[in-house]
Every structure is written in structure tokens, then in C-alpha cells.
C-alpha positions, 0 to 999 in steps of 0.5 A, spaced: 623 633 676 618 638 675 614 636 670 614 629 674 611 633 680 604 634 675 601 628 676 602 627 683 601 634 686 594 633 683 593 628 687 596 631 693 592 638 692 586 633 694 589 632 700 586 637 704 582 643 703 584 642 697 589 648 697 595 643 700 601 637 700 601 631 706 607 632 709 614 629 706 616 624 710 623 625 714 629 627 710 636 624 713 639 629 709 637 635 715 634 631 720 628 636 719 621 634 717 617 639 713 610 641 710 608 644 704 601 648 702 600 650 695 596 654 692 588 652 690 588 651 683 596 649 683 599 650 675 606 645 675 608 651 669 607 657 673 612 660 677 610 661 685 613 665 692 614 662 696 614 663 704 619 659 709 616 659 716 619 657 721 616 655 728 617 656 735 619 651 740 614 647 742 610 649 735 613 643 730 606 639 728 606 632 726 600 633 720 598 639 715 592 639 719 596 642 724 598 646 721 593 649 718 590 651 725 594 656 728 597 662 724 600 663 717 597 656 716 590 658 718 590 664 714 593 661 708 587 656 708 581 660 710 582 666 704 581 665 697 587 665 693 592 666 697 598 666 691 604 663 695 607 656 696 608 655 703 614 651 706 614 649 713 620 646 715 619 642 723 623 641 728 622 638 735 630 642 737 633 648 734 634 651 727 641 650 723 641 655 717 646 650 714 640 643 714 635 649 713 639 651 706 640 644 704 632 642 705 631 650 702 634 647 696 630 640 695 624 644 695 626 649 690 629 643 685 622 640 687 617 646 686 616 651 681 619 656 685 621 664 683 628 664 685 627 672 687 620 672 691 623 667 696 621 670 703 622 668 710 618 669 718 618 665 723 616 667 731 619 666 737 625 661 736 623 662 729 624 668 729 630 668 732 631 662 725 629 668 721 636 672 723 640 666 722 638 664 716 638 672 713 646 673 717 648 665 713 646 667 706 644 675 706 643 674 698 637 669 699 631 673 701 628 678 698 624 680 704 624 678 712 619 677 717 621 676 724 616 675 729 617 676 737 625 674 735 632 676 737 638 676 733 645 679 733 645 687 733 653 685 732 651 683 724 645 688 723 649 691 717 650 684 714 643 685 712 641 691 712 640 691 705 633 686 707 626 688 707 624 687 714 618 688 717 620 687 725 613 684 729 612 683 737 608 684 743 611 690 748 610 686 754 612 678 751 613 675 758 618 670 753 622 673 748 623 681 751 620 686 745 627 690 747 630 685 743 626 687 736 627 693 738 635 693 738 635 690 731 631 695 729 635 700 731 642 696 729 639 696 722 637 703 721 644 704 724 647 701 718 642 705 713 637 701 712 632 703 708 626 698 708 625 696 715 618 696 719 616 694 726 609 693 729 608 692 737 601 690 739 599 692 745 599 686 749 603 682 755 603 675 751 607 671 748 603 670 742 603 675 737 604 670 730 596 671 731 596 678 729 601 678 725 600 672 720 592 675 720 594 681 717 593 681 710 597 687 708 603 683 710 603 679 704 602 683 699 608 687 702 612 682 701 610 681 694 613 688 693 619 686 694 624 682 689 630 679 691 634 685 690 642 685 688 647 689 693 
């Protein structure tokens, strides 16, 4: 299957900026629609990170030109080199780790992914997603980075083995930054050992801006291999 990706990702590379895939079209198996972004200069032989990122609700886009205008997407078109596929999954509901998984599965089987540099944001409903996933399938990832989310302080020990970098905004109006706040605290808890949180001062909701504008949170992601227990 790989090998017959080389053809047509030429092609689709070209698509836009020459950096990205168009859309798959709606897979019945998960009911989730889903974008992928490759990296300029894409080698069907070579192994690549990968991030999932997961919307927040109201964020699903119909088109890659949607998604490369806001947030991570934007940044990953406007830098030179960005070394990391990106799959983003679209929904106009919620987010089901076990729909996720499976969809998570076509894209490894699709692409040529490294299976220990799988890493995992989202903001907002997303970020909430991002706990979920991590607390359905803990061995997966090799790094988290939840923005402007929530989570099960309950299940923290579950995952405390993750690096997390924990991203909000002190006075979201949406989603409390108290919520992070509390997962952090649940993690260091449970002895967790690489665990990060930024709080931007601001009062809004939107801190996927900032946060998927900094550079520095890609290469700390690219520190980290998933790590067995």
C-alpha cells in the first residue's frame, strides 16, 4: 500500500502549497471525515512523525485551505521544513477514541509513519479528545499536548508515564483553566516526571494561536519516542 502511495502523493503534494494532500473523502467505517498535510519534499521511503490533532467544536473545516488558516495548520504551511505529517481528523459531533483509533490505523497503514513518534493536541473539545484518546490507548503516544481541555483527574495515574505539555489561557471564559490546572496537579501526583503547562495571560478562549505558533513545541515533541512502561 505504501508503495502505491508514491505515485499519487506526487500528485497530491501539488494540491496546495505544495506541502499538503486534499481531503480523503468520509469513511464509513468512523463516520469522520480527515485532512492530511505532508511534509514539502515528501519521500514515500522515509519514515515520518506524525501529529493527530483534533479540533474543537465548532472547528471541523470542509477543505485543506481551511485548515491551513488557523493554528497548527497554518503554522506548518508557513515554515520551511516542518519535518511532521500531520492528520487531522473532522467532525461536526464529538470525539470517540475507538472511531478515532480505527481512523488512526488507516492512516498508519496508509502513510509512512514512525510508530514511536506518534504524538497527540488538540484544543478546546479537542483537548478534552486528547485525554480521552491518551486514557483509551496509553501505550499509543509518545507525547500529549492538550490545549484549553479537560480530563478525568480520576484516571491521571493511567497516563502519568506521558509527556504532557498542558497549554490554557488563565481566564478562558469557555472551558476553566482550573481544569488544566487539576490535571496537572493529578499527574504530578501520580509521579509524573514530564509534565509542562503554559498559561497565557489572556481572557479568551483561543489559546491554539499561541501555542500551535510556538516553535519550541515541535521540537519538544520530537524529543520524546514512545517509551514502554
Amino acid at each position: 500500500m505504501k508503495q502505491a502511495l508514491a505515485g499519487l502523493t506526487l500528485l497530491s503534494i501539488l494540491t496546495f502549497c505544495g506541502c499538503v494532500s486534499a481531503p480523503d473523502t468520509e469513511l464509513m467505517l468512523t463516520g469522520y471525515k480527515h485532512l492530511v498535510m505532508l511534509p514539502k519534499n515528501f519521500d514515500v521511503s522515509q519514515n515520518y512523525p506524525l501529529i493527530m490533532h483534533l479540533h474543537g467544536r465548532g472547528g471541523a473545516v470542509a477543505t485543506m485551505e481551511g485548515f491551513a488558516s488557523y493554528g497548527l495548520g497554518d503554522y506548518a504551511k508557513s515554515v520551511d521544513n516542518f519535518p511532521f505529517i500531520v492528520f487531522a481528523p473532522q467532525t461536526p459531533e464529538d470525539w470517540y477514541p475507538p472511531m478515532l483509533r480505527m481512523l488512526l490505523d488507516k492512516i498508519l497503514a496508509d502513510y509512512p509513519v514512525d510508530p514511536q513518534r506518534i504524538y497527540l493536541t488538540g484544543f478546546s473539545m479537542g483537548g478534552a479528545g486528547v485525554w480521552s484518546m491518551a486514557f483509551a490507548y496509553p501505550d499509543l503516544f509518545a507525547a500529549l499536548a492538550p490545549v484549553c481541555g479537560y480530563g478525568n483527574t480520576d484516571a491521571a495515574c493511567d497516563i502519568a508515564h506521558l509527556p504532557q505539555w498542558i497549554f490554557h489561557n488563565e481566564d478562558d471564559p469557555v472551558i476553566d483553566s482550573q481544569y488544566s490546572r487539576d490535571m496537572a496537579g493529578a499527574l504530578a501526583n501520580c509521579g509524573a516526571a514530564h509534565i509542562r503547562t503554559t498559561f497565557y495571560q489572556s481572557a479568551s478562549h483561543d489559546a491554539w494561536t499561541a501555542t500551535y505558533h510556538t516553535p519550541e513545541l515541535y521540537a519538544w515533541f520530537l524529543t520524546h519516542t514512545r517509551q514502554p512502561r
